[in-house]
PDB file with one MODEL, atoms N, CA, C and O in Angstrom:
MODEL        1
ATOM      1  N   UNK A   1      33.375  92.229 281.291  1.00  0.00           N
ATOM      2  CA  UNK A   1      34.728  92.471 281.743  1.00  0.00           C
ATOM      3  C   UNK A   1      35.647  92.683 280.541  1.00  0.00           C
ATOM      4  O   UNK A   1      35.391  92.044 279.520  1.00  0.00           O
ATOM      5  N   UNK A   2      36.398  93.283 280.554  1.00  0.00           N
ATOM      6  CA  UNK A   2      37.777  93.429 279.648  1.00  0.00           C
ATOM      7  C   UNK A   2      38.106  92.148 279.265  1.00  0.00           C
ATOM      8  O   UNK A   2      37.622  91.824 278.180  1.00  0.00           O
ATOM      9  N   UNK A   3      38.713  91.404 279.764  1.00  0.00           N
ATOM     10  CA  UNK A   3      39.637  90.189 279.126  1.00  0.00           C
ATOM     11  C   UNK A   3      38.342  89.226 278.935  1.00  0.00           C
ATOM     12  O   UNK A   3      38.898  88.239 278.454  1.00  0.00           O
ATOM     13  N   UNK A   4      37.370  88.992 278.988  1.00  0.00           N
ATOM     14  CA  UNK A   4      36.553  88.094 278.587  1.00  0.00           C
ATOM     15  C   UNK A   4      36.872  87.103 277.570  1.00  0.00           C
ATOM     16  O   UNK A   4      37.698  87.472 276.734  1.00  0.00           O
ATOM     17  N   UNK A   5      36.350  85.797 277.443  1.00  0.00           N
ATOM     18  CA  UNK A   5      36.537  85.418 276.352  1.00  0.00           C
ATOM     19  C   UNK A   5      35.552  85.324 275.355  1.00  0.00           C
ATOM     20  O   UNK A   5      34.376  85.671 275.465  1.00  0.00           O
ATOM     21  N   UNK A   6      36.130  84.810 274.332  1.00  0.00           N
ATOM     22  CA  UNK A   6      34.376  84.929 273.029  1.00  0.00           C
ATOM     23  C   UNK A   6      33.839  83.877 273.408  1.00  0.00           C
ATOM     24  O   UNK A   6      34.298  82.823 273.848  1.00  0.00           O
ATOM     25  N   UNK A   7      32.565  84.332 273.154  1.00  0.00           N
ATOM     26  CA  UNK A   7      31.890  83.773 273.097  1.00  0.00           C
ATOM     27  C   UNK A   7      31.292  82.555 272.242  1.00  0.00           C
ATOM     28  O   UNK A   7      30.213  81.999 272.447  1.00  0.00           O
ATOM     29  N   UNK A   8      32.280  82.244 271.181  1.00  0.00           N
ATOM     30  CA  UNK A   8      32.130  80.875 270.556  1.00  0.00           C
ATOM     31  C   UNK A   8      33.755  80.630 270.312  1.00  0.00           C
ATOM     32  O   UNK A   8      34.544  81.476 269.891  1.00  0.00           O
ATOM     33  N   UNK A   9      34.054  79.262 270.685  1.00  0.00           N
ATOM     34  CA  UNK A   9      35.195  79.171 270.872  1.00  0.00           C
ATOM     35  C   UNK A   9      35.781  78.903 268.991  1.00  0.00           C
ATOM     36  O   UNK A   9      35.037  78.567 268.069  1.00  0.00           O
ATOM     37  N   UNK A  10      37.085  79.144 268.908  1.00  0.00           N
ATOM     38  CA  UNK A  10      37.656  79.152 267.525  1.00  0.00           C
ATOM     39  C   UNK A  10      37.838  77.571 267.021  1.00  0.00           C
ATOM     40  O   UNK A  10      38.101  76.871 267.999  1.00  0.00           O
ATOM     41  N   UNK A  11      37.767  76.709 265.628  1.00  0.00           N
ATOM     42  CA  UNK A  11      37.395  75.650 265.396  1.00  0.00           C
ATOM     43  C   UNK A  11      39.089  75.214 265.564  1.00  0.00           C
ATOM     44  O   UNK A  11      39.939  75.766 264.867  1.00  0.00           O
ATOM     45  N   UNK A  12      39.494  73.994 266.735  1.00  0.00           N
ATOM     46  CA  UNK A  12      40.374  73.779 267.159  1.00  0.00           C
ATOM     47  C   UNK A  12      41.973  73.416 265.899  1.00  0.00           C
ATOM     48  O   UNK A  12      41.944  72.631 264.951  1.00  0.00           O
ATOM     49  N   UNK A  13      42.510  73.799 266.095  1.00  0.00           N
ATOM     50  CA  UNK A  13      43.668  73.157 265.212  1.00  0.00           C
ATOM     51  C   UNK A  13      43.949  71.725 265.824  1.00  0.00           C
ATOM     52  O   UNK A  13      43.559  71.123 266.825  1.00  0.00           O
ATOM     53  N   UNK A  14      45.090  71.359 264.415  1.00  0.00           N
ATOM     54  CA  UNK A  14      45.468  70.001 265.069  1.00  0.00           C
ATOM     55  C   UNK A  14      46.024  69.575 266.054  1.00  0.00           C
ATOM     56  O   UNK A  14      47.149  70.060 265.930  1.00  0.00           O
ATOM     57  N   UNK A  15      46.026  68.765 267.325  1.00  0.00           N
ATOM     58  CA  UNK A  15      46.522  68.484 268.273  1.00  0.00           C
ATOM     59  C   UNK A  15      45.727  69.142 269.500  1.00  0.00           C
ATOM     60  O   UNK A  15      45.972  68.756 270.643  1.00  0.00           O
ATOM     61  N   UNK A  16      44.754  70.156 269.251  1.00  0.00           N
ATOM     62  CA  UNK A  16      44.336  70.970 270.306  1.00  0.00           C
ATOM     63  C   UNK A  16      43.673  70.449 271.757  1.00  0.00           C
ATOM     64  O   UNK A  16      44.157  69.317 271.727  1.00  0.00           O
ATOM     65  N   UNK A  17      43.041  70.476 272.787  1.00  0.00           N
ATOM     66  CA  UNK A  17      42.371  69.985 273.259  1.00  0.00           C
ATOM     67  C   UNK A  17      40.706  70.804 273.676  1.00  0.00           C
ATOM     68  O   UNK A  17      40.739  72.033 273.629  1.00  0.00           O
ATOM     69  N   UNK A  18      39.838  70.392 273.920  1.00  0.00           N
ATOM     70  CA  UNK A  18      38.780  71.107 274.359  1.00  0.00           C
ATOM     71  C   UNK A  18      38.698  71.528 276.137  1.00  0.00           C
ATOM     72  O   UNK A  18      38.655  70.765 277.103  1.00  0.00           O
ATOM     73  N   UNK A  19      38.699  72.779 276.096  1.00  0.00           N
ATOM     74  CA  UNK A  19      37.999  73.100 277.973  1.00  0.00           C
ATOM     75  C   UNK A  19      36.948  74.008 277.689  1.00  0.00           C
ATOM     76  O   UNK A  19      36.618  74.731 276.748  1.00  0.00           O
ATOM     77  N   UNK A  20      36.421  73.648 279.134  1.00  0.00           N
ATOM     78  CA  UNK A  20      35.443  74.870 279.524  1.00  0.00           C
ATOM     79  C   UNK A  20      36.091  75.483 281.261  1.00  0.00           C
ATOM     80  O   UNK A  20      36.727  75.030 282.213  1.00  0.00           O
ATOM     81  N   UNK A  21      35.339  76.930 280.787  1.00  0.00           N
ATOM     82  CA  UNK A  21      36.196  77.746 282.164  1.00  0.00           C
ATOM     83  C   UNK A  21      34.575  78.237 282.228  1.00  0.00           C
ATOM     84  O   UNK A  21      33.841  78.829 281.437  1.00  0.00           O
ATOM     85  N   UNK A  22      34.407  77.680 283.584  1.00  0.00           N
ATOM     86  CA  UNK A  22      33.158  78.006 284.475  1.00  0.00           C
ATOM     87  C   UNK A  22      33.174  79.190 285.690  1.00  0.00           C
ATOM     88  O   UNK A  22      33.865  79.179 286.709  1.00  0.00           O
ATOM     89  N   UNK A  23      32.311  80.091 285.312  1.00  0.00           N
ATOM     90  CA  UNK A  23      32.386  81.350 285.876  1.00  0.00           C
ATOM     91  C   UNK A  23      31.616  81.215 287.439  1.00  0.00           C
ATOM     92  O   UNK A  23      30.439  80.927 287.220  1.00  0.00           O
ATOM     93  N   UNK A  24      31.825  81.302 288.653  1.00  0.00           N
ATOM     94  CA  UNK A  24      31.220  80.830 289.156  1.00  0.00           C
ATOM     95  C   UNK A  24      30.666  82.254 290.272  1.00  0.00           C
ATOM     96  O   UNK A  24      31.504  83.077 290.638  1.00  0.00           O
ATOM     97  N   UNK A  25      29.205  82.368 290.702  1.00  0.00           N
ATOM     98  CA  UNK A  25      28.531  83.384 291.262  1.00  0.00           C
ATOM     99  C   UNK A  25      28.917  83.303 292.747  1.00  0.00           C
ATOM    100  O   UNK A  25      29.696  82.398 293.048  1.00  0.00           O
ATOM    101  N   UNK A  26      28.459  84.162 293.764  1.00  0.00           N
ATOM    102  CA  UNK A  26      28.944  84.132 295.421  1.00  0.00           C
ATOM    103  C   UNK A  26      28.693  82.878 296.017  1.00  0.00           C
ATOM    104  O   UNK A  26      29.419  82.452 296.915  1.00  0.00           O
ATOM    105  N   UNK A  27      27.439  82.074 295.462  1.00  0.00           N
ATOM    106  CA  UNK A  27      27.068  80.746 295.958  1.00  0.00           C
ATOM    107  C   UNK A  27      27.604  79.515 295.529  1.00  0.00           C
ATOM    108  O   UNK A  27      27.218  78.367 295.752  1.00  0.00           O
ATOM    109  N   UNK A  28      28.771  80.040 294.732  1.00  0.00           N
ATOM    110  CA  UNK A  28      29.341  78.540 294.212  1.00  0.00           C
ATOM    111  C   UNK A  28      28.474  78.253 292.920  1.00  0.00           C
ATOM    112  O   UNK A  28      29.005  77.385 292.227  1.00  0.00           O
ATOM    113  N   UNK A  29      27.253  78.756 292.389  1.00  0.00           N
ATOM    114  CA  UNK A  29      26.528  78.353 291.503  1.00  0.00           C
ATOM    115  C   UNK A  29      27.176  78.849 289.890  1.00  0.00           C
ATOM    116  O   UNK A  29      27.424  80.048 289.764  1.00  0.00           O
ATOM    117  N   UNK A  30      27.402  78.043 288.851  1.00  0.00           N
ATOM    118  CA  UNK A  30      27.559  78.392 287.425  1.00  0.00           C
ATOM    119  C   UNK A  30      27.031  80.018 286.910  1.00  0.00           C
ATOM    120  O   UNK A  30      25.828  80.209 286.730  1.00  0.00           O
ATOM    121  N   UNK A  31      27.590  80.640 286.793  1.00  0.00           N
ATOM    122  CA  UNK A  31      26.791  81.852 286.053  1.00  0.00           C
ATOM    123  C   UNK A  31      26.734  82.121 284.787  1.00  0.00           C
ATOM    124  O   UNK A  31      25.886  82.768 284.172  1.00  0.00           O
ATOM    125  N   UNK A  32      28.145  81.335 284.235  1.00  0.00           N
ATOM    126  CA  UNK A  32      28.544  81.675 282.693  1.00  0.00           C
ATOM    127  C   UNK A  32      29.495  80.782 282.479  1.00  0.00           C
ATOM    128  O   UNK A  32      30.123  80.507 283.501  1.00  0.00           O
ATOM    129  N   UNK A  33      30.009  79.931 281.005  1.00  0.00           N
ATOM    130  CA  UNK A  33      30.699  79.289 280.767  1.00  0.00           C
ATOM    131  C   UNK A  33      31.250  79.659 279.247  1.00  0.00           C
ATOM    132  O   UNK A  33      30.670  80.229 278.323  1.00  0.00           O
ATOM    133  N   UNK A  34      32.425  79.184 279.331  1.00  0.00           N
ATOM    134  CA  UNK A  34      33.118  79.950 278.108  1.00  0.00           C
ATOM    135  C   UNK A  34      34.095  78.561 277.401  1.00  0.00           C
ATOM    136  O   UNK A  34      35.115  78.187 277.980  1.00  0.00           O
ATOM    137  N   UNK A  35      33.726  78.050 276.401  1.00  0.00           N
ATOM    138  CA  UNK A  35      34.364  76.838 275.627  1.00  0.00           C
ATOM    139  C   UNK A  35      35.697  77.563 274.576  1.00  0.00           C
ATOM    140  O   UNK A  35      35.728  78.543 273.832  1.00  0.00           O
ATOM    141  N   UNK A  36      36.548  76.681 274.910  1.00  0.00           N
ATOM    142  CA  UNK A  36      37.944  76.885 274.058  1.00  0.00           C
ATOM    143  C   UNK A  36      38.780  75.847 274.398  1.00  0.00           C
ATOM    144  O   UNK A  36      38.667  75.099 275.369  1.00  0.00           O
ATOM    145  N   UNK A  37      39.954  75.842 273.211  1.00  0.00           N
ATOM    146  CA  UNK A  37      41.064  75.133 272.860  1.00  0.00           C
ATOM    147  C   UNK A  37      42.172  75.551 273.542  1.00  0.00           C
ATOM    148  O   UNK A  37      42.339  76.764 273.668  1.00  0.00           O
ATOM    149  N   UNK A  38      42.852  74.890 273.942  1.00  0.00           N
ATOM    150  CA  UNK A  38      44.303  74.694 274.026  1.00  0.00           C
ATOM    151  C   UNK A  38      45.347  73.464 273.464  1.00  0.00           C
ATOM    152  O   UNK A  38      44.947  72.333 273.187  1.00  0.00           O
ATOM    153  N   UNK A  39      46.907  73.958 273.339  1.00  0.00           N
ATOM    154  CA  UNK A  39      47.513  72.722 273.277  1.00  0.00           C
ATOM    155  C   UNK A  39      47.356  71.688 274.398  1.00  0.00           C
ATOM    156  O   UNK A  39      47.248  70.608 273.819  1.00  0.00           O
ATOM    157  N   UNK A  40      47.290  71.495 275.724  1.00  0.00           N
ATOM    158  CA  UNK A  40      47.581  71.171 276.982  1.00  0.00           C
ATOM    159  C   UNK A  40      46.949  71.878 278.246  1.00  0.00           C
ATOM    160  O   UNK A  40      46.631  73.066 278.313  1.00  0.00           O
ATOM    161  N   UNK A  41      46.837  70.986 279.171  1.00  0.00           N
ATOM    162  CA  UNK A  41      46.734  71.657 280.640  1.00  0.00           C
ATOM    163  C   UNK A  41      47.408  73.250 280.476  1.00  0.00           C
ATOM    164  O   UNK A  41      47.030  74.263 279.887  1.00  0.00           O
ATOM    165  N   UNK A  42      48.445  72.954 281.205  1.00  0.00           N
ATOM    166  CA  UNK A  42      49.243  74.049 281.249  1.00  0.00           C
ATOM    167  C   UNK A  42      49.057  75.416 280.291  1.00  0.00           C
ATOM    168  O   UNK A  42      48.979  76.473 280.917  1.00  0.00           O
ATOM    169  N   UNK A  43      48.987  75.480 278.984  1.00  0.00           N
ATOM    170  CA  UNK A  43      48.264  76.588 278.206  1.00  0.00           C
ATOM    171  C   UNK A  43      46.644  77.111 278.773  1.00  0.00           C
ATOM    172  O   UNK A  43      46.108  78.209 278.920  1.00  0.00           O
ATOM    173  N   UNK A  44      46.155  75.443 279.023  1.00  0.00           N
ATOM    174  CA  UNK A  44      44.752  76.158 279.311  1.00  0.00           C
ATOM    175  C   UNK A  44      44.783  77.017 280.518  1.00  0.00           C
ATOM    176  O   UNK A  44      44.509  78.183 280.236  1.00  0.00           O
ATOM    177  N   UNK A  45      45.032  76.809 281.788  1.00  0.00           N
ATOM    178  CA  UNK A  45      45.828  77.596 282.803  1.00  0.00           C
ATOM    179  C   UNK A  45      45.996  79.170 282.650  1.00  0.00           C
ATOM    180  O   UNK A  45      45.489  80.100 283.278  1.00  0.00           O
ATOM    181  N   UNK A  46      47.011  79.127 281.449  1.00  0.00           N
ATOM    182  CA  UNK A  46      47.386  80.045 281.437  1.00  0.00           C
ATOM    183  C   UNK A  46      46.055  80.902 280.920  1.00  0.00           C
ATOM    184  O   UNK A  46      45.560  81.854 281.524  1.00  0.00           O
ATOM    185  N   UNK A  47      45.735  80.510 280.043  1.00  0.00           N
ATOM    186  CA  UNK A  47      44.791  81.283 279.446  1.00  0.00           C
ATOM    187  C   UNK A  47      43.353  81.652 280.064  1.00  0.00           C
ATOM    188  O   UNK A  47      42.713  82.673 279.808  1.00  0.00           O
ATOM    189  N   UNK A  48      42.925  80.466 281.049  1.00  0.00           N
ATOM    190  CA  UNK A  48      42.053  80.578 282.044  1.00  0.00           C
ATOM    191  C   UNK A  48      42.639  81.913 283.047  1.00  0.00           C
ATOM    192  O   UNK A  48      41.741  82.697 283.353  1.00  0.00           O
ATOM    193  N   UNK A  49      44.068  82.265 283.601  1.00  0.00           N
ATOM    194  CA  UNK A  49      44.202  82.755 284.463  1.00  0.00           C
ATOM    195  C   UNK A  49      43.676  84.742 284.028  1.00  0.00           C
ATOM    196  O   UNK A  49      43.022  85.529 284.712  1.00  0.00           O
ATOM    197  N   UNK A  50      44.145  84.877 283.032  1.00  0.00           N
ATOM    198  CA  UNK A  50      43.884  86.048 282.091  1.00  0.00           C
ATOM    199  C   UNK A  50      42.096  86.284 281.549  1.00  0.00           C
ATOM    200  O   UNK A  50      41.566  87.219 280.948  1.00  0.00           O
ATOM    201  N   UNK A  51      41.734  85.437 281.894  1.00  0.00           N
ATOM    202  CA  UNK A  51      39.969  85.790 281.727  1.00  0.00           C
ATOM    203  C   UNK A  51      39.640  86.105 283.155  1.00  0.00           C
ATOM    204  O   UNK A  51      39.050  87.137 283.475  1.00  0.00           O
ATOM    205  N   UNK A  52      40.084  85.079 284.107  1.00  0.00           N
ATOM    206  CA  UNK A  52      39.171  85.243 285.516  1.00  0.00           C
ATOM    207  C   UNK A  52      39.264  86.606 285.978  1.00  0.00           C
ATOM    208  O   UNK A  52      38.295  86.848 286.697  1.00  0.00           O
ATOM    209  N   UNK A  53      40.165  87.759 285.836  1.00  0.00           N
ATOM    210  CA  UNK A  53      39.624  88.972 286.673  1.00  0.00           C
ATOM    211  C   UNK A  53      39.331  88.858 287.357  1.00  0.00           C
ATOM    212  O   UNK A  53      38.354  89.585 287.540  1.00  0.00           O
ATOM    213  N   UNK A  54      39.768  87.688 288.880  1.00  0.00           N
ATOM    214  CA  UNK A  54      39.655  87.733 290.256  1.00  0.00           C
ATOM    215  C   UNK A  54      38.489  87.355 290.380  1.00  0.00           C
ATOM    216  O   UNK A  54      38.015  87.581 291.493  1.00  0.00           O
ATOM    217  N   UNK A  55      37.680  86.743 289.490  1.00  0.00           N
ATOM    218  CA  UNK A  55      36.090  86.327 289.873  1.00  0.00           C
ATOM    219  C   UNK A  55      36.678  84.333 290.111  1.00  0.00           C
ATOM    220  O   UNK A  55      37.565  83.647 289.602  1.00  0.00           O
ATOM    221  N   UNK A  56      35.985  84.174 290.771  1.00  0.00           N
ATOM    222  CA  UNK A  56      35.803  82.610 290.826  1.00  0.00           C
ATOM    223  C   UNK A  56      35.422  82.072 289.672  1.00  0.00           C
ATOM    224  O   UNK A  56      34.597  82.552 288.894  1.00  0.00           O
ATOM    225  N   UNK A  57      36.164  80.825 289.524  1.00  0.00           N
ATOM    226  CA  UNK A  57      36.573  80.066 287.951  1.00  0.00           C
ATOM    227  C   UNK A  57      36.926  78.685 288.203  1.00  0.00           C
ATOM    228  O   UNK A  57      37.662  78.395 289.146  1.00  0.00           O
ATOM    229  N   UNK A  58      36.343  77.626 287.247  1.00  0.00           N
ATOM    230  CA  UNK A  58      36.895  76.540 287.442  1.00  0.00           C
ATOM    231  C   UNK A  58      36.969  76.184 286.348  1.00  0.00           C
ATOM    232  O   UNK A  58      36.127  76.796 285.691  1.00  0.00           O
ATOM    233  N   UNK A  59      37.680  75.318 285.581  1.00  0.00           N
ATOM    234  CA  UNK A  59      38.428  74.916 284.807  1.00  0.00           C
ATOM    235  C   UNK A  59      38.417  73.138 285.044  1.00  0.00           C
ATOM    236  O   UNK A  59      38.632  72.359 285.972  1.00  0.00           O
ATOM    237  N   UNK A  60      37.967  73.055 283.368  1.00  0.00           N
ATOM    238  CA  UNK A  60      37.208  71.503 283.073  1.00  0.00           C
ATOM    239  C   UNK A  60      37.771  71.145 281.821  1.00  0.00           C
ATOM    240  O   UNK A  60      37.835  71.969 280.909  1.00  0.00           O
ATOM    241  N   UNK A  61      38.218  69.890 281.695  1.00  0.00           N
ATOM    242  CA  UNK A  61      39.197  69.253 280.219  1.00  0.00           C
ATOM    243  C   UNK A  61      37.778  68.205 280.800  1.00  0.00           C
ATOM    244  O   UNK A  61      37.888  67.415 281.737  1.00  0.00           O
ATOM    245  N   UNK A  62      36.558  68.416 280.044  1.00  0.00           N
ATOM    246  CA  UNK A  62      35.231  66.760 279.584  1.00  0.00           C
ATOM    247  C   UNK A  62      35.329  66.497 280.847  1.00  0.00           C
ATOM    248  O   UNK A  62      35.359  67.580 281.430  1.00  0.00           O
ATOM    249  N   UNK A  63      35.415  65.380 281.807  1.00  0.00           N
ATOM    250  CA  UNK A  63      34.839  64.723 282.970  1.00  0.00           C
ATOM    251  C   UNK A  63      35.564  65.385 283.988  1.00  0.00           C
ATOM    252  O   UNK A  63      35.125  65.468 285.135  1.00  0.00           O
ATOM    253  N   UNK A  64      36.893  65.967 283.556  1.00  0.00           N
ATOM    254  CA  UNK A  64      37.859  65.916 284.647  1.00  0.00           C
ATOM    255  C   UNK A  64      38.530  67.528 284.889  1.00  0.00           C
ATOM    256  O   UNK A  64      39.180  68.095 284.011  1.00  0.00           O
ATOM    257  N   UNK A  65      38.217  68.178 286.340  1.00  0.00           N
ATOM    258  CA  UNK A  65      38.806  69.443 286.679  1.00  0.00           C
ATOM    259  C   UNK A  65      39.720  69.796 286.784  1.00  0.00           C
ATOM    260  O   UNK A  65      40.295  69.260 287.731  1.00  0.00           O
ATOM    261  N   UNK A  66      40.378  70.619 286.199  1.00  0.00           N
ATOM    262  CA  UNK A  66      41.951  70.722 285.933  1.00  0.00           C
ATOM    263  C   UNK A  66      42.481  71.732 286.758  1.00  0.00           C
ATOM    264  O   UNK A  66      43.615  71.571 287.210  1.00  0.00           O
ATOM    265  N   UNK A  67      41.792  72.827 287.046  1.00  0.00           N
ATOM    266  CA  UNK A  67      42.059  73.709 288.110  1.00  0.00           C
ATOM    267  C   UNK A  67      40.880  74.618 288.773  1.00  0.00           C
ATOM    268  O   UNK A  67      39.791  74.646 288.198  1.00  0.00           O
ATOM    269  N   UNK A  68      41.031  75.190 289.695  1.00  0.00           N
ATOM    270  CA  UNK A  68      40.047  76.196 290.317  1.00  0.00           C
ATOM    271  C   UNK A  68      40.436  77.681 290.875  1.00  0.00           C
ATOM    272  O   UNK A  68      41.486  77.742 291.513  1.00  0.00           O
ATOM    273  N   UNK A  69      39.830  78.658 290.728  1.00  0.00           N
ATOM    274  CA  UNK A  69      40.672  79.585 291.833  1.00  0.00           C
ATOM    275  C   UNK A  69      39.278  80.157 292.522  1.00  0.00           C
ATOM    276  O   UNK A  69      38.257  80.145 291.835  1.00  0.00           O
ATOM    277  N   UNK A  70      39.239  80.630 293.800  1.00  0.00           N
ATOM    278  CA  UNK A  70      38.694  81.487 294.363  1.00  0.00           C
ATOM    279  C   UNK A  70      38.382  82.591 294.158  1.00  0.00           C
ATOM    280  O   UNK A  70      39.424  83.118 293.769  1.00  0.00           O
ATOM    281  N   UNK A  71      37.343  83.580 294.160  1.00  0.00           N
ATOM    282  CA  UNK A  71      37.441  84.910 294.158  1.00  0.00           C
ATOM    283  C   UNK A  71      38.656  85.497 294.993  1.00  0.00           C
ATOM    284  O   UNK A  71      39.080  84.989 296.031  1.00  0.00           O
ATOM    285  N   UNK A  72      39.253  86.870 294.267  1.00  0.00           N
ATOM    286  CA  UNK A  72      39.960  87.322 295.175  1.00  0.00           C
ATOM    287  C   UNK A  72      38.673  88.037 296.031  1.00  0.00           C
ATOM    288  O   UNK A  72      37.616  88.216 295.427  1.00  0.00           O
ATOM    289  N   UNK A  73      38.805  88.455 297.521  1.00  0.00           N
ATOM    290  CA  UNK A  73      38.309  89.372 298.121  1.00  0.00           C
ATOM    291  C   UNK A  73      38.315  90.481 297.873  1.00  0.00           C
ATOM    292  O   UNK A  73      37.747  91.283 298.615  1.00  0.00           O
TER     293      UNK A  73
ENDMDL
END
């Protein structure tokens, strides 16, 4: 896809936090996962929203899910 992200995430600055944005297939199953930094929730969001290209995505800060979206139809 176009907006993809890299594939190795950049070595975090100070204050950053770690996510992963989980690409998810028609069955709900993992297909691809993509590790990166943000300052915060809210940045990661943003930056999660600009990769998904309407594919199903979930969004993980370590134990805890921070957001999800659906495929668009």
């Amino acid at each position: 896809m176009v907006n993809d992200p890299p594939s190795v995430p950049p070595r975090p600055a100070s204050g950053k936090v770690h996510y992963r944005l989980y690409f998810l297939g028609g069955t709900g199953h993992i297909t691809k996962a993509h590790e990166f930094f943000a300052s915060d929730d809210e940045a990661a969001i943003k930056t999660a929203k600009a990769w998904r290209e309407g594919r199903g995505v979930e969004l993980w800060c370590k134990d805890r899910k921070v957001w999800s979206w659906k495929a668009d139809s």
